[in-house]
C-alpha positions, 0 to 999 in steps of 0.5 A: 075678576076682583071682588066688588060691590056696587052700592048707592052713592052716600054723603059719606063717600066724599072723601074716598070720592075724591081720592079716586076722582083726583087719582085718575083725573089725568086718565078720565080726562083722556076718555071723558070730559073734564070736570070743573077744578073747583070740583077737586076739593071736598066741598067741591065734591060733597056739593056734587054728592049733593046735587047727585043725591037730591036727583036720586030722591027726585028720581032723575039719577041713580048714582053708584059707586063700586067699592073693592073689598078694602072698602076703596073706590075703584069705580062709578057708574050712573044712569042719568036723565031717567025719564019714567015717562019715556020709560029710558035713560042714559048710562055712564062709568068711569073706573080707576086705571088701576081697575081697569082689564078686570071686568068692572066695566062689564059688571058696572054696566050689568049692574045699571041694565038690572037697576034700569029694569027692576027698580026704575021699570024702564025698557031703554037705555042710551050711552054716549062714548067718544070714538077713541074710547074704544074700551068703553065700546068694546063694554057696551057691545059685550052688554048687548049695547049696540051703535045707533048713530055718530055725532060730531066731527070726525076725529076726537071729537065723535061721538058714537051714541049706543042703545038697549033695548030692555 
């Protein structure tokens, strides 16, 4: 496993954010939901980095990047919709193809467990992963995730939804 640091999003990552964004866009658009085009330039992406940092503050979001020891973005990993009432959230990464079989996803996802506990004070989190997503399952099972429904039709387009209880 390559050594990392996950750390806080900032308003200074815009440019590396977008270098890593449009590097793996093709890949991330295989597993994920694509972004909007507008979001690929740096005022695209310094207005997301914005909006991001503002639900930080507002504490609906905790967004992080994972920065390799050159100092370069291989990885994201977020919880969104934090609900401090319900006391849950959502949890999502996407990591570079170039990063991916090294155990990024893993530490990502250990990451957010820890950030989810011991800074938001929550006890449960969810994650949504498409059913040819496998690799992403495979993460979320190994962190003690597990399958709480399917939605959507079969084929692409399912959806399986994952839960922990924390």
């Amino acid at each position: 496993m390559k050594s990392v640091r996950i750390r806080t999003l900032e308003n200074t990552d815009a440019e590396a954010l977008l270098t890593f964004e449009w590097n793996n866009r093709e890949w991330f658009e295989r597993h994920i939901d694509a972004r909007d085009a507008a979001f690929y330039s740096v005022q695209g992406v310094t207005e997301h980095i914005t909006a991001y940092l503002s639900d930080y503050a507002a504490g609906i979001w905790h967004p992080c990047v994972i920065v390799d020891s050159g100092g370069t973005i291989v990885g994201r990993a977020n919880l969104k919709d934090i609900d401090t009432s319900r006391r849950s959230a959502e949890v999502g990464y996407r990591i570079a193809q170039s990063a991916c079989g090294q155990g990024l996803a893993t530490q990502a996802v250990k990451h957010l467990v820890q950030e989810a506990k011991l800074r938001w004070n929550l006890n449960q989190l969810v994650a949504n992963v498409y059913a040819a997503n496998i690799g992403s399952a495979k993460v979320l099972k190994r962190c003690g995730f597990l399958i709480e429904h399917t939605s959507g039709q079969e084929g692409t387009d399912q959806k399986y939804r994952f839960g922990l209880s924390i």
